[in-house]
Every structure is written in C-alpha cells, then in structure tokens.
N, C-alpha and C positions, 0 to 999 in steps of 0.2 A: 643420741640425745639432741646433737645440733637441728637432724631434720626433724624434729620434732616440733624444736621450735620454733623451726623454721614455719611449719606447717598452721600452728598455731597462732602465731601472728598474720597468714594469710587468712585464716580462716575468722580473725579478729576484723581483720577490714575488710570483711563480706559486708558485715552490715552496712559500714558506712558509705562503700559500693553501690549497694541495693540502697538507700536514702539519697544521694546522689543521682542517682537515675529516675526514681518518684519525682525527685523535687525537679530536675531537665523536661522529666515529660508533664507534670502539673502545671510549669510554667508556657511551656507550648501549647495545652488547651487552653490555660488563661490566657494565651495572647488568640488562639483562633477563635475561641467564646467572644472575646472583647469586639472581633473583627464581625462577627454575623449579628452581633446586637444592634436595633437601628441606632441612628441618633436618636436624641431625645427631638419632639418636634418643637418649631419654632414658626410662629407663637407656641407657647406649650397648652395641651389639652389634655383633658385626663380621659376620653376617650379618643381611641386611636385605632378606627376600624383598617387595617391593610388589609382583611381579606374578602372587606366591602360585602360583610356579612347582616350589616343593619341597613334599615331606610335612612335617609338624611332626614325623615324625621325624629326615627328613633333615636338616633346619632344625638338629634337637639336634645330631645328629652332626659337622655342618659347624659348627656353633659352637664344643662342646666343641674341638674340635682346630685353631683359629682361637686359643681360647684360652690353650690349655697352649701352641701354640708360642710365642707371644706371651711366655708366662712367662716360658721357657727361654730366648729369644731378644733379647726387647725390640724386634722388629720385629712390624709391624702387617703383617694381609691383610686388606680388607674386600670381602664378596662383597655386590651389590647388584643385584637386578635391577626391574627398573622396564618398564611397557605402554608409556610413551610420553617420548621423549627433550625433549618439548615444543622442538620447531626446532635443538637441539644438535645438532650432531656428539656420535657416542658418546666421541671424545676429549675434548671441551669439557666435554660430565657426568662425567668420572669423574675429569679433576683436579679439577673444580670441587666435586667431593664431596670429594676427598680433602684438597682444600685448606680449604672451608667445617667439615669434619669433623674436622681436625686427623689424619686418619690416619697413623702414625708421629709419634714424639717429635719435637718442634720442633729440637732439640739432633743430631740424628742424621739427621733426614728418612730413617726407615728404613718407608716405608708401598706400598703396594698395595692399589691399587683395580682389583678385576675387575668389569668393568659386564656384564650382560647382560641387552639386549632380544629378547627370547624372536621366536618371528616368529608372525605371525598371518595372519589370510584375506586383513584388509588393511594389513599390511605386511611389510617384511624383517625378518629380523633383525639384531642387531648386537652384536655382543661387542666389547670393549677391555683392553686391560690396563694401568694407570696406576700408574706408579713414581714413588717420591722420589729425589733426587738422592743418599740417602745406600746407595740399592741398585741404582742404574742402573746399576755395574758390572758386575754380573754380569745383570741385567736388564735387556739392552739392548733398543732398540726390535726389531731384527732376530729375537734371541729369542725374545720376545714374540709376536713375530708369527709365529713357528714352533712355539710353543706353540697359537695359536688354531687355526693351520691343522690342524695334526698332532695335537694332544691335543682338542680343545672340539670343532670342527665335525664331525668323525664322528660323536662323537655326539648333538651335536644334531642334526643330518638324520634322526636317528632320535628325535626328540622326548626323547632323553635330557639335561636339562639340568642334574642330580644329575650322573649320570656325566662330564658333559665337563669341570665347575668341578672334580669333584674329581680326576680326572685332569692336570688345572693343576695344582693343589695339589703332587700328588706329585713335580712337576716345579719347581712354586718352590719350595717349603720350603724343600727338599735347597739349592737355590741360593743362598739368600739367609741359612740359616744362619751361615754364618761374617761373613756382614757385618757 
C-alpha cells in the first residue's frame, strides 16, 4: 500500500512538473522574441520599410496617409517589412512589434501591424495582419485573412508589394474608422 502511495503522489507532481517546464521554456522565447524584435524607430514612423522593399516615394505616400488618418482617427496602422523573421512566426513579429512599439493608444489598443516578408530565392514569403483588442471588432482574424488572400497576394505574385499594402489599406481604413 505504502508504494502505492508513494507512486501516486509522484504521479500527482507530473503535472506540475510538465507546467514548470512550459512556463521555463515560454519564458526563454519571450525573452529571445523580445531580443529579435527591432526597436521601435526614433523619430517614430508608421512606415518602416527594413527590407527596402518600397520607393522613397512610396515610402512618402504610405506615410503621409498613415499619418492624416491617424489624425482624424486616433488609431494607428504600422506597415513594416523586414528580410528575415529571425525564427518568428510572422504572427509572433508583428504583435511583438506592435506590442514593444506601443502601436495604438494604450487607453484604446486601437493599432495595426501589417508585417511583410517579401519572398526571396531563398525563402517564402509572409505577410500578417496584427490587430489591438480595441479594433478586433471589425478586424477580425477571418477578415484579415481575406484581406491577405484577396487584396496583398495578387499582388505580390507579381512582385507588387506597394500595391498589395496599399490595397489593405483601402480596405482597413474604411474599417476601422468608426472604432
């Protein structure tokens, strides 16, 4: 009877074992996620091309109108694209941006993060779309993802990465206005 009990008390702290270990190694990717997310830039921009995938005109134009709605609105969009996710999922970088970057008001969580890794000889590409709680209403994940499909990936297959972001664009703005 004793190893019985014995048995069943070890077998009682398996669980908390295996939670112990989850929560060791969730905290070791939150601290290497933390480590490959940029800073935020400074001055701050809500377009943030690193993989110098736009013109510096388009760069203007995608700014400027990031900006006025911003005015008008009080919600953030930040476009960001980047050559290498460094082992992220393109979901994990682009809350991880939006979160280390404060995009949207703390008070409102009205922010958007469009991520895009362009694709290359040697890799895929990856676009995301990352919302705050306070526009997930009307920017749902589902949407989002019918935005990538339907508006960004036609044209990126054509190497168009101007046109697919701001073809997003004309589809969240309009959305996320009234929020």
């Amino acid at each position: 009877m004793k190893s019985l009990t014995a048995n069943n008390s070890a077998a009682g702290s398996l669980p908390h074992v295996a939670l112990t270990v989850l929560m060791v190694l969730w905290a070791s990717f939150s601290a290497m996620a933390a480590a490959v997310i940029p800073a935020a830039p400074n001055p701050p921009r809500l377009v943030n091309d690193f993989a110098a995938t736009f013109t510096p005109e388009q760069t203007a134009v995608m700014e400027d109108s990031l900006e006025t709605f911003a005015r008008k609105t009080s919600n953030r969009i930040a476009v960001v694209t980047m050559n290498d996710l460094h082992g992220l999922e393109p979901m994990e970088m682009a809350y991880g941006i939006g979160k280390k970057w404060g995009v949207g008001d703390k008070k409102h969580n009205a922010g958007v993060v469009i991520l895009v890794k362009p694709k290359t000889a040697e890799s895929s590409g990856k676009v995301f779309i990352a919302t705050g709680y306070g526009v997930e209403g009307v920017l749902t994940d589902a949407f989002c993802n019918s935005i990538i499909r339907n508006e960004m990936i036609p044209h990126f297959r054509q190497n168009d990465y101007y046109g697919g972001v701001d073809a997003a664009l004309k589809v969240i703005k309009p959305a996320m206005k009234g929020e």
